[in-house]
N, C-alpha and C positions, 0 to 999 in steps of 0.2 A: 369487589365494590362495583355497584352499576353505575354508572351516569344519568342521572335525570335529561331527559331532553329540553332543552332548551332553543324554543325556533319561530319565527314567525309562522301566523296563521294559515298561508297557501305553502309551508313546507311542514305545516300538520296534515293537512288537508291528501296532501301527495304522499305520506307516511302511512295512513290509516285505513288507507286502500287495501289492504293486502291481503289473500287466501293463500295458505302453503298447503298439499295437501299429498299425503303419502297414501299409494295403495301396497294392503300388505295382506298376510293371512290371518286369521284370527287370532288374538291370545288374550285371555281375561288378566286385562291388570290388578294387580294388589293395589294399586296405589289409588287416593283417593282427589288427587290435584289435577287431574287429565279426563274431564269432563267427558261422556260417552254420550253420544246424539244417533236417532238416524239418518239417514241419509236426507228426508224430507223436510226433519225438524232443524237442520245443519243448515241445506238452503234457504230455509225461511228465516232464519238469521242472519243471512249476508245483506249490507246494505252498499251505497256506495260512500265511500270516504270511512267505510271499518274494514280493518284487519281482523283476518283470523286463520290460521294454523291446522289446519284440516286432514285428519290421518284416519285412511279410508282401509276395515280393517275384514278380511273374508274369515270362513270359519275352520275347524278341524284341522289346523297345526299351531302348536308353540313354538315355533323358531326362528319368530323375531322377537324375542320376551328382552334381548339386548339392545336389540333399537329401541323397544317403547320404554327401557328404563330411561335411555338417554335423552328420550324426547320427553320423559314426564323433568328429567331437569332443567328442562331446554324452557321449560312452561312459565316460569315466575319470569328468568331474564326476558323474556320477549314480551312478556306482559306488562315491565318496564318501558318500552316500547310502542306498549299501544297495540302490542298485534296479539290478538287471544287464541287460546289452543283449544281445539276440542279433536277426538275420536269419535270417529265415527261406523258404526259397524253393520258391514253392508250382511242384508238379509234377503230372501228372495221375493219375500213381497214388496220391496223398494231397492231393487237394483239400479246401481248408477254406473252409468259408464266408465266414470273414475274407478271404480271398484277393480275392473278387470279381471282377468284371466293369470291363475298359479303363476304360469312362469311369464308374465309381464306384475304376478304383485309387489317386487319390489321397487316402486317409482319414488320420485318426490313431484308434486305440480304447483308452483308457486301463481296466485292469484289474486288481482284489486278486484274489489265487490268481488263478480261474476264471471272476472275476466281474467282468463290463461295469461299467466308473463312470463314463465319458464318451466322446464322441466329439467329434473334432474335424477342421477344414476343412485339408486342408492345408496352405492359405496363409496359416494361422494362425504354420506353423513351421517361417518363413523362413530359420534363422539358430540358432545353438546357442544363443545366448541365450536366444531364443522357445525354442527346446524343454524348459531347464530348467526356465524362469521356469513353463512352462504344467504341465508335469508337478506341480513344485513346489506349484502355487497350487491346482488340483484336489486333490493329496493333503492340503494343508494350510487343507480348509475349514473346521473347526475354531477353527485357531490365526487366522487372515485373517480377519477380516470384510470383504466390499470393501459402499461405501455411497457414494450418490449423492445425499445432500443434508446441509443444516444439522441438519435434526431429528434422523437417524440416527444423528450426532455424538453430538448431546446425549444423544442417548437413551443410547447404549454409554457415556458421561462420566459420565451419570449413574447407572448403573448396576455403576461399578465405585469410585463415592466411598468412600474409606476399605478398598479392598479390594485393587486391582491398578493400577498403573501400564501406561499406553497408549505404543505406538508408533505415531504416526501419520503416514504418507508418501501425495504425489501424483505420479503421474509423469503422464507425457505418454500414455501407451498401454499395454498389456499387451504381453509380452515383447520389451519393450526391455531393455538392459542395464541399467538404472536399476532395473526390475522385477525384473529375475533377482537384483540385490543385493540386494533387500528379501526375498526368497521366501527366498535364504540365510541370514539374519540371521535370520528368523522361525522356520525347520527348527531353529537350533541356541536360542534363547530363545525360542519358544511359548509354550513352557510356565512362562515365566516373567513375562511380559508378554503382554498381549492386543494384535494387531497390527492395524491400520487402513489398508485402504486405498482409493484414491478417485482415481480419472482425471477427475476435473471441477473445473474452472477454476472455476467461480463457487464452491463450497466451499471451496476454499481462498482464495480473495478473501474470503470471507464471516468467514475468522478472521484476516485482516488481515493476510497474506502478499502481498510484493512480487514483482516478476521473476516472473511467473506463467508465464512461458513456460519455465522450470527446473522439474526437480526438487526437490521439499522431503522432512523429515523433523522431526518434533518428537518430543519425549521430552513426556508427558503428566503428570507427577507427583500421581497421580489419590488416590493410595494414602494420603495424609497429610492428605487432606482431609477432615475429622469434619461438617463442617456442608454439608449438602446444597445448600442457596442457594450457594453458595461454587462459584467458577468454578477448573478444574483450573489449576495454573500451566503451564505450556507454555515449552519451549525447546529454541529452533532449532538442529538443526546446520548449520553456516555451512559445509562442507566438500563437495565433488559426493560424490554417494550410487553409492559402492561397498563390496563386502563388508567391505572392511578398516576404510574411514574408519567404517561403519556398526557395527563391531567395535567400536570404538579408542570410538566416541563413549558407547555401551552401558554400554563398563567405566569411562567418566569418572560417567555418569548413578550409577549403582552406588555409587561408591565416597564415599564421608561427605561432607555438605555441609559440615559444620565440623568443624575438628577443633584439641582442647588440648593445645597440648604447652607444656615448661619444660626444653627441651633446647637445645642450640648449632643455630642456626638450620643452620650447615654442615652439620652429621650431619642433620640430616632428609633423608629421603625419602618418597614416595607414591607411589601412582599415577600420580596427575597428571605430575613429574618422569621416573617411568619412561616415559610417552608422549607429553614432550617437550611439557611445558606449567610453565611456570614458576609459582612457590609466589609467597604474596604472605602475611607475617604481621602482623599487626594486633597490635602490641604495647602490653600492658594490664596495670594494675597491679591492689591490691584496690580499693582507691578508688574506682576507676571501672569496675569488673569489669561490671557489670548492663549501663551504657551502649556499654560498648567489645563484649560479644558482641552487643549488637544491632545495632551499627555493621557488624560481622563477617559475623554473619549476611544481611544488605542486600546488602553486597559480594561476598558469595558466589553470594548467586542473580544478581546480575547478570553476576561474572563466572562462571559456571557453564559448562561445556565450553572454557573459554578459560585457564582457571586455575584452581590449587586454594589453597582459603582456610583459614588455621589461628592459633588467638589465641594466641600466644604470653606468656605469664605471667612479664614480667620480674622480681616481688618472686622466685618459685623458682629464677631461671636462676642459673647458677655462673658463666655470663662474661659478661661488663660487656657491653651493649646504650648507646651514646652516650645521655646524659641526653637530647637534644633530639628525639630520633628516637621517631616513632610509626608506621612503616611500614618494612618490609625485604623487599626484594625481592630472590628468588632466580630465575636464570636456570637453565634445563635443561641447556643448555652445561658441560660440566665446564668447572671451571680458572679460572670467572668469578667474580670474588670478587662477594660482597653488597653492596647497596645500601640505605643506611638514609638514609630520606628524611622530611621530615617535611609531610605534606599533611592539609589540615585540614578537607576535605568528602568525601565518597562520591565525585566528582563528578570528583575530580582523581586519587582512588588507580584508577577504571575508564581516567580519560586515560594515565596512565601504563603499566598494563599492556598497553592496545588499540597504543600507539605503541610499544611495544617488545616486539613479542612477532614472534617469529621462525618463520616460515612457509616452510614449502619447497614452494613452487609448481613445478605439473609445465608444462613449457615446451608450450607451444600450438600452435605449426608451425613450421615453418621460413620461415615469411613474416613473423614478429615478429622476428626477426633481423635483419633486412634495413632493420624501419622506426627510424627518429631514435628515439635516447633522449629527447627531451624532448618529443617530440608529445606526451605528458599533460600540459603544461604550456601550459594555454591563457588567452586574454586575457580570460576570464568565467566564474564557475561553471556556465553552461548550455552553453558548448561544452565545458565537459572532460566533462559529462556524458553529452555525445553523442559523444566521443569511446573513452568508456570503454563504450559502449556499442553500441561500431560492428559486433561480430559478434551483437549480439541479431536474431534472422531474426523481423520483423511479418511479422504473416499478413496483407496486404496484398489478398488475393483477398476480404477481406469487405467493401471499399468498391471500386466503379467510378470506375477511372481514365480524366478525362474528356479528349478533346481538343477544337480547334477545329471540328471536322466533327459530334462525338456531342454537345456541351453542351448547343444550343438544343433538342435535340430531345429529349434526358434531362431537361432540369428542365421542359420543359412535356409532358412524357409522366406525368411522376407528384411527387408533394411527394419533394423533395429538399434534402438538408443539403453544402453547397460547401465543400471547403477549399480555402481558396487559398495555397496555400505555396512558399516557394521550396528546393531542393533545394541548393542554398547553403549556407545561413544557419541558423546554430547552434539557433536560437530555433525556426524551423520545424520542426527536426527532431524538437525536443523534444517539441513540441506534436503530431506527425504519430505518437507515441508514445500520446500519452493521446484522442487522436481513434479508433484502433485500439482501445483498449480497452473507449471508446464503443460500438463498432462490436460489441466481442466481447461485452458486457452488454445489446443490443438482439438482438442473436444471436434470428432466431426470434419476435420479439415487436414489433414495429415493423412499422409500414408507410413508415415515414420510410425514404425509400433514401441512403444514404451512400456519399458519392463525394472527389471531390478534382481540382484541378489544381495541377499542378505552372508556376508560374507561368514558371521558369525556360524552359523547355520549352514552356510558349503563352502567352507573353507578350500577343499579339492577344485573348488571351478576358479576360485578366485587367485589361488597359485599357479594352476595351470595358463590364464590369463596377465600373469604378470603382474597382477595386482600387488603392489608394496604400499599402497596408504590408501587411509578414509576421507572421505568418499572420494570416488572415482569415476567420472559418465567415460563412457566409449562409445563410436558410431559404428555396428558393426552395417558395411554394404556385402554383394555378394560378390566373391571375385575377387577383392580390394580386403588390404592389410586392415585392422581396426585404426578409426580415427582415436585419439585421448584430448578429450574436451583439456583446454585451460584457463581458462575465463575465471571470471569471478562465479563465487559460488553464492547467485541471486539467480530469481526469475527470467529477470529482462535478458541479460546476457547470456542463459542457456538459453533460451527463445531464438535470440540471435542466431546464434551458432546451430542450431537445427533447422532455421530458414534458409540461413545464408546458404548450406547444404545442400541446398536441393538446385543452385547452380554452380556448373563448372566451371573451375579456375586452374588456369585463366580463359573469359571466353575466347572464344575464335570469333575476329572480326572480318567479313568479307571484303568490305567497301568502306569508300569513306565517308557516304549518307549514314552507312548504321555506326561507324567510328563518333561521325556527331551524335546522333541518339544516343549511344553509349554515352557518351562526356554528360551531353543535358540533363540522362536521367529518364528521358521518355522510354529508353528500353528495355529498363527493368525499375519503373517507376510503383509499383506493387513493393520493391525491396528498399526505396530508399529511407524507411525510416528505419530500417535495420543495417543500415551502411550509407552513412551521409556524405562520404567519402569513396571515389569509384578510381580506377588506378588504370590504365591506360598505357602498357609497353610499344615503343615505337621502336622498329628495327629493319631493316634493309632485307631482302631475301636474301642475301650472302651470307649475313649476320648468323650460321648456323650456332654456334658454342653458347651465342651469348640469348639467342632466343630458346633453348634447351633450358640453361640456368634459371632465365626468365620461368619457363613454364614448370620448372621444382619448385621457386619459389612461391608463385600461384598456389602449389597444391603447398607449402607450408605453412600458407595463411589462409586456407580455404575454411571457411564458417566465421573469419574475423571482419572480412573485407573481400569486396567485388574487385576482381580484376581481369583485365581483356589483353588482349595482344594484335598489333596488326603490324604483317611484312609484305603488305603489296606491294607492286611494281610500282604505283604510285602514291608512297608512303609521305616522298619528300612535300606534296599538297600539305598534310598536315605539319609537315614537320617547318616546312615555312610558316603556315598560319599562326602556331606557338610560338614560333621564335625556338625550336629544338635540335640540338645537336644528337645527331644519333651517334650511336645508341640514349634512348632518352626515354623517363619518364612522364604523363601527364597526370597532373592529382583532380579531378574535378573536384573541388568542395560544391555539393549540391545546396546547403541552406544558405550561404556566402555569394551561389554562382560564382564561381571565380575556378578559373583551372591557371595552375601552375605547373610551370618544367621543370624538371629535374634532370641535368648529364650524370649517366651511366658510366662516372668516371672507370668502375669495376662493374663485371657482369659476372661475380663469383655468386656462388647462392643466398651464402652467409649476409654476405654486402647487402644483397638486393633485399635481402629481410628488414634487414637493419633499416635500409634509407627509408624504406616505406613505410616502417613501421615508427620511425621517429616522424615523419613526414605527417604518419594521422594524429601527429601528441598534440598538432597545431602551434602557431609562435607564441601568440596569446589567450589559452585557454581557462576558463573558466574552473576553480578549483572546487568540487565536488567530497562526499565523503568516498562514493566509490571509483572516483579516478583518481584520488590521492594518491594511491601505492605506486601506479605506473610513475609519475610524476618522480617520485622518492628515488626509484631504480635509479634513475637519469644521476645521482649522487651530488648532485649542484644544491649552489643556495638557492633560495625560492625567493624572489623577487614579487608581494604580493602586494596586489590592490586592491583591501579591503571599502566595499562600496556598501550602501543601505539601500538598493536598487540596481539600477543598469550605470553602468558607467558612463565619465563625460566623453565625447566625443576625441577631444583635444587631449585629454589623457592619454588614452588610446594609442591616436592617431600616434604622439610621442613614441611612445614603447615601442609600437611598430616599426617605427622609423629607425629607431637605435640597432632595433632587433635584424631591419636587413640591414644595416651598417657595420652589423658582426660587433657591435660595442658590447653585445647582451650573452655572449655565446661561453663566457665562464656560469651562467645564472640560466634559472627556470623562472622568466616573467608571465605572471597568470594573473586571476583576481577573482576575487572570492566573495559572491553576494550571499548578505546576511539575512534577504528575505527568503533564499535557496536554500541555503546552508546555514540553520541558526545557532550551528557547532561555533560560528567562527566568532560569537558573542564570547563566548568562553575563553578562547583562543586570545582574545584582544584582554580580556580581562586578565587572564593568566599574564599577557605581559606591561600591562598596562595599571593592573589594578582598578580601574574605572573604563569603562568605554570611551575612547579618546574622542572627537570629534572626527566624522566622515566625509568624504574620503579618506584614508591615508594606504599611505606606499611606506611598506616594511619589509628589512633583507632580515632572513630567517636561516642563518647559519646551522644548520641540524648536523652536516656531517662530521664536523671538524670543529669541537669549540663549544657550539651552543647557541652562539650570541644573535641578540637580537637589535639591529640597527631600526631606527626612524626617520624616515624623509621627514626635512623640518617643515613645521606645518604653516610657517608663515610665507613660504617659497612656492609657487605655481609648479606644476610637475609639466614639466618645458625637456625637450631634447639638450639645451645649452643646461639649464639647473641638475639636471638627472645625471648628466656625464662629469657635471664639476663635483658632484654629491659622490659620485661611485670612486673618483678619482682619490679623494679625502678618504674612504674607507680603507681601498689600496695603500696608501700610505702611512695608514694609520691614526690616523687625525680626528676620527669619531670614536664616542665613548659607547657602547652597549646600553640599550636601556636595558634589560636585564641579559642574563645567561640562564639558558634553562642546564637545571639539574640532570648531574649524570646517574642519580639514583637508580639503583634496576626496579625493573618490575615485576616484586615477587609473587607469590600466590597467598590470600589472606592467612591463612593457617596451614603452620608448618606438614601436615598431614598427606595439605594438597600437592607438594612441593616435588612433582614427579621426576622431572630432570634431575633435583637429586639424587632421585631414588636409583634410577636408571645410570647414576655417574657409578653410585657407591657397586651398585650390579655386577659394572663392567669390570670393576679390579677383582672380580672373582673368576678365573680363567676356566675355573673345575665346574661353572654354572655349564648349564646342556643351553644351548643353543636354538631358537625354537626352526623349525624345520623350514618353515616359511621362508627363511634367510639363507638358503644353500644357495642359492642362483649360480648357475654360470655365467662367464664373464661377458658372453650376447646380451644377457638378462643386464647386466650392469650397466651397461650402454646405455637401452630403455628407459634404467631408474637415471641416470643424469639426465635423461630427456626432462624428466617429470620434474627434476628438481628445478631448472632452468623454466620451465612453464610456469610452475607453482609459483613465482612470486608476484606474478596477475593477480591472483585471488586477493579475494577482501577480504580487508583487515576489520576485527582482530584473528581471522580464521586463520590465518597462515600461521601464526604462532603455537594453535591448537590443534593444528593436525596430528595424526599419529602417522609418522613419515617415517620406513626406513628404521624401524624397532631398535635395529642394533647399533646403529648410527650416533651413539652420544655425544658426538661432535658438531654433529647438521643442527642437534637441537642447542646447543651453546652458540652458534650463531645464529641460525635464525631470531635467538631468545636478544642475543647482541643489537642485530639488526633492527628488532622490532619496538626497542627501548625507544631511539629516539623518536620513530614513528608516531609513538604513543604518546610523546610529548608535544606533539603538536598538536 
């Protein structure tokens, strides 16, 4: 479908300017739509304020007969347009300079009337697509900004606050079809919308876009924003970017965010309805008028391009609305009668429309015909995720794929990062996703080379490596024993940990001007958002045992966390400054500013792991999906402060207070934002049944029991209420608002149910052994290493690894462990 243009008179005027003009070699077209001039009669048709499309064509070869097919289709869209095509074929009694010479004929030269405005390669414009898209984008430099980073954003965002609303789109490349939709959409709304766009991956990662290997599109809603600090709101069209979906989405963005009516929910119509998106009314009396539009308004911007939202005013209506009904859902469907339901969070009216909304999917090939209806039905969230993602094409050329012949000679030829995965297993694949992406954020800036084995495929490199589970990264440097990554198995935290790398722990401090730089942050301020937290050993030159210990335990947290050491002569400078008894630790928190000490009661390795590594958990941290597990380790209750934003001051300040009072030291007090974390909507409802009113403070007994206590909510959360509240629990004196269930966590269907399979295995003594599992008892050591690291990883991966094959017992507890986990 084309778009008709739609523009005022001086953005006609600036459109119909234009000459394109190709020099090629000769070929008689079959085709009778692609107009053939000479060179003479061609000029004497150019005017100013017309377009025209000019392909300048020499004689005595066919071997461009594939571009002039694609330009004869190129002819009616652009004629759409306003800009006319002809052929023209040079002869020697009217040679044009455009004409040119064999091997300069294949050009393109873009022109208004009489006037050069671009040239271009012709292997630029492979395809009718490429040639609209590039005509298009050249005429409409204007309307187009195209930009290549964060700043350039900002800058156009900022620039148009309170003035115009942005379209902003990333494709994959210049004229792709992706590009040619966006170029049509721009020609017909220019002038009404400032358009964006940007072929770079890290940009669009940069405002927090997924699938980056797709095409995107946001509607920028720039235009309604009065205060300059204030970031544009932004919303995705979730639809692949063609003319029409980019049409359809346009007049959703347009048409009213809210809207009042007091008519029969039947007889309405909108927009939204006309383009086959269902109405959802938010029915509201006087009473409650002020709270029920802003309930309205919420629901609108989130379902925004999804549905249209309108508050419907039961005191004015003429037909009865069911007393108990506070939501009516209308379907786009003729003939489907309404739904009047009554749902009593934001949270459930978005569940409800997201699960019923009616989507007509264009069918993918003929090989999805062919596959099982229930292959999306898989025994783990991590395989249906790999399942649903089995045509996403990794650019797999940016890490070397190693076998048993290149390994030894690739990881001792330069610092190299290993994956070891199996091409199997759900879990690897997933992972062999966010190692790629690694891969594409290092793009150019790394001397780390990234590689991988596919374990299935050289089994021999991966046993001789020690490999006993999927996936696996290793640091091999030259010289130095392999690192074994233990993080979580995401982007950001392998990132981390191959940054963090590339300095040495712990560093060597000389002095105590670079001792403060250290602390502040200024001398390794490139790293502190990969370690917001920097560690700081003070110790005496005497101090030999315990600055040794110091500097193992460095290198056993090196890629988690920055740490230094200083034993100068005049150490005790700082160590007065802090208020530090040596041997002693300093924690700089860099986003807090704040450094705190720590005595080195013990200077054992193990110790000093420990202190610091409980030291980065923080007293009051913020509860996250992926720092939940570390959290869990710690085996305490969790003391959480669910907020709908940032927390009170005063709240806080309490907790703190109790927490260095040592009041807190049986509990894990954190808190949990629900505009951060919208898991924790669930979480409150699971124990709540309805979303209680917020703030509240809940002890979340997980290890032991289940139970779930409530700060009562009519009591201020005060130092004096908090310690008279936790006192009553101790003694028993509070009832559970609920207990969560000790139910396990089985796998949907008995088939998938591998740990039993693996149980029933092991009572057969006469089974062969697979060979992978001979290890000697050195090897044994290693795998304790990995099992103690492994419980870092994010959940739900830790449950679904394949750890340790013969182990049917590591899998009945980890499967133990992970129960209650899962219940939070």
């Amino acid at each position: 479908m084309q778009l008709q243009p739609v523009m005022s008179p001086s953005f006609n005027v600036f459109r119909v300017g234009i000459s394109f003009v190709v020099t090629c070699i000769f070929y008689k077209s079959t085709v009778d739509s692609l107009p053939e001039l000479s060179p003479q009669k061609y000029f004497s048709t150019l005017q100013p304020g017309k377009a025209s499309l000019a392909y300048f064509c020499q004689a005595d070869s066919p071997s461009t007969s594939v571009f002039l097919e694609e330009l004869n289709k190129a002819v009616r869209p652009l004629q759409d347009y306003g800009i006319s095509v002809a052929k023209v074929n040079c002869v020697k009694e009217e040679m044009s300079r455009y004409c040119g010479k064999e091997k300069d004929s294949m050009k393109a030269y873009l022109f208004r009337g009489n006037i050069l405005l671009r040239e271009f390669p012709a292997d630029t414009l492979f395809d009718v697509n490429a040639i609209v898209a590039h005509v298009l984008f050249a005429l409409l430099f204007n309307e187009v900004k195209y930009i290549t980073t964060l700043e350039d954003l900002q800058n156009i965002e900022n620039a148009l606050k309170g003035k115009e609303n942005i379209v902003f789109s990333y494709v994959r490349a210049i004229g792709i079809p992706e590009h040619r939709a966006v170029m049509e959409a721009a020609f017909v709304y220019g002038t009404i919308y400032q358009f964006v766009l940007t072929t770079e991956i890290a940009l669009l990662e940069s405002i927090g876009s997924e699938d980056i290997e797709y095409a995107h599109l946001y509607f920028f809603h720039c235009k309604l924003v009065l205060d300059l600090t204030q970031q544009c709101r932004r919303t995705l069209m979730e639809q692949p970017l063609t003319t029409l979906n980019i049409h359809l989405f346009i007049k959703i963005m347009k048409a009213p965010l809210l809207t009042e009516v007091a008519e029969d929910p039947q007889q309405v119509s909108t927009v939204h309805l006309q383009l086959g998106l269902p109405l959802v009314f938010i029915v509201s009396q006087q009473a409650t008028y002020e709270a029920d539009r802003r309930t309205a308004e919420w629901v609108a911007w989130r379902l925004l391009g999804k549905a249209g939202v309108l508050l419907l005013l039961r005191d004015s209506l003429e037909v009865n609305i069911p007393q108990h009904a506070n939501v009516v859902f209308k379907r786009a469907e003729k003939g489907v009668p309404l739904e009047f339901l009554v749902l009593h969070d934001v949270e459930s009216i978005i569940s409800h429309v997201e699960n019923n909304m009616h989507i007509e999917e264009i069918q993918e090939d003929e090989d999805d015909d062919m596959e099982d209806p229930d292959m999306d039905v898989e025994d783990d969230e991590v395989a249906e995720t790999v399942y649903r993602d089995r045509k996403r094409q990794l650019p797999l050329e940016l890490t070397v794929e190693l076998t048993e012949e290149t390994f030894n000679v690739t990881v001792m030829a330069s610092d190299s990062l290993v994956l070891f995965y199996a091409g199997w297993q759900a879990v690897s694949m997933a992972f062999l996703q966010s190692y790629i992406d690694v891969a594409i954020k290092l793009k150019g800036t790394s001397t780390m080379l990234l590689t991988r084995v596919n374990c299935a495929d050289w089994s021999g490199v991966c046993t001789k490596q020690n490999v006993t589970e999927f996936p696996v990264v290793k640091m091999y440097k030259e010289g130095k024993n392999p690192v074994s990554y233990a993080g979580m198995l995401g982007t950001e935290d392998l990132l981390k940990f191959i940054q963090l790398n590339r300095i040495s722990c712990p560093v060597i401090i000389t002095s105590v001007q670079e001792a403060e730089e250290y602390l502040s942050g200024e001398l390794y301020k490139h790293m502190i958002s990969y370690s917001r937290v920097s560690v700081l050993g003070l110790f005496s030159p005497t101090m030999t045992t315990a600055k040794e210990d110091f500097t193992e335990a460095g290198k056993h947290l090196k890629g988690y966390v920055i740490t230094g050491i200083y034993s100068e002569e005049d150490v005790l400078i700082l160590s007065n400054k802090y208020a530090a008894t040596l041997p002693a630790l300093l924690l700089a928190r860099h986003e807090e500013g704040k450094i705190e000490s720590i005595l080195l009661a013990s200077t054992h390795v193990q110790d000093i792991v420990q202190i610091i590594t409980n030291a980065l958990l923080g007293t009051f941290p913020e509860i996250t999906v992926e720092n939940l597990p570390t959290y869990l380790r710690l085996q305490k209750p969790l003391l959480i402060l669910f907020s709908d934003g940032g927390i009170n001051p005063q709240y806080e300040k309490a907790i703190l207070t109790l927490a260095k009072l040592k009041y807190l030291d049986k509990f894990t007090p954190c808190w949990l934002n629900l505009k951060n974390t919208p898991v924790g909507r669930g979480i409150l409802q699971a124990y709540f049944d309805l979303v209680p009113p917020l703030p509240l403070l809940v002890l979340v007994n997980l290890h032991s029991g289940g139970q779930v206590f409530a700060f009562p909510s009519d009591q201020a959360i005060t130092e004096l209420n908090l310690v008279s509240w936790l006192k009553k629990l101790e003694a028993g004196l509070e009832n559970p608002i609920t207990i969560l269930p000790a139910q396990e966590w089985k796998p949907p269907l008995p088939a998938y149910d591998f740990l039993s399979m693996m149980d029933a295995a092991s009572q057969h003594p006469t089974r062969k052994v697979p060979e992978c599992m001979k290890a000697t008892d050195v090897q044994e050591n290693d795998k304790e290493q990995h099992e103690d690291k492994s419980a870092t990883r994010k959940q739900p991966t830790e449950a679904l690894r394949i750890k340790h094959w013969n182990r049917s017992n590591w899998f009945k507890e980890a499967e133990k462990s992970f129960r209650r986990d899962k219940e939070l």
